[in-house]
N, C-alpha and C positions, 0 to 999 in steps of 0.2 A: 079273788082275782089275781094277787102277786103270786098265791099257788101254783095257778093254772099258767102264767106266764113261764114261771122255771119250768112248770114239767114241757111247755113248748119249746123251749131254749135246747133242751133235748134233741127234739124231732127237728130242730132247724142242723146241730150240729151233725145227725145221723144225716140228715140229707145231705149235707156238705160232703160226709164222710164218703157217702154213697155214688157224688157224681165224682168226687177225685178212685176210685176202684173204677168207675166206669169208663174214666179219660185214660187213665192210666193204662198205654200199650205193655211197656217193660217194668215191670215193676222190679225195681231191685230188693225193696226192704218190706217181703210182706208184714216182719213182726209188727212195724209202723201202725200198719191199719190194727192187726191182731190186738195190739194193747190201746187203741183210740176205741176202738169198740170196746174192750173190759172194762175202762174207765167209764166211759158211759153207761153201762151197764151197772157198775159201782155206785154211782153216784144217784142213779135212778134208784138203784136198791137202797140206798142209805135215806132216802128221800120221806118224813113221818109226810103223812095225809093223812086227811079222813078217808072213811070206808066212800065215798060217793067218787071219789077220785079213782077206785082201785080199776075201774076200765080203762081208763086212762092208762094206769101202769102196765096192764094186764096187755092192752095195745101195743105200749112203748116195746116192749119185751118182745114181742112179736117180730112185731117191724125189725129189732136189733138183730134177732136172730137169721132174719131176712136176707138183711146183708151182710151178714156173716156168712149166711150162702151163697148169696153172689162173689163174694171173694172166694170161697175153697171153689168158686167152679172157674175163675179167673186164674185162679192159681192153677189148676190142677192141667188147664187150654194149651 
C-alpha cells in the first residue's frame, strides 16, 4: 500500500503541474515546467517495484509525456 501511495504522490504532483500550464496565460519561464516534469520523470524512473506495479509506471509515463505535450503546444500558441 505505502508503494502505491508514492507512485500516487506522482500523478497528484503531474496534476498540479498540469493545471498551472493550463492557467498559465504568459509564461515567462518555460524551463520551470521543462525540468518539474524531468524531475518527475526521474524520480518515477528511479522508483524499485515489483513487476505487478509496472502499469502503473508504464501509465505514469504516458500521462508525463501527455503534458509535456500540452506544454510544446502552449509554448509554440
Amino acid at each position: 500500500m505505502v508503494l502505491k501511495f508514492r507512485l500516487f504522490k506522482y500523478y497528484g504532483e503531474l496534476r498540479f503541474l498540469e493545471m498551472q500550464i493550463k492557467q498559465e496565460v504568459d509564461i515567462e519561464d518555460w524551463s520551470f515546467f521543462d525540468k518539474k516534469l524531468d524531475d518527475i520523470e526521474d524520480r518515477v524512473g528511479g522508483m524499485k517495484l515489483p513487476i505487478s506495479f509496472s502499469q502503473y509506471i508504464f501509465e505514469l509515463r504516458i500521462n508525463i509525456d501527455f503534458v509535456r505535450s500540452q506544454l510544446r503546444q502552449k509554448r509554440s500558441a
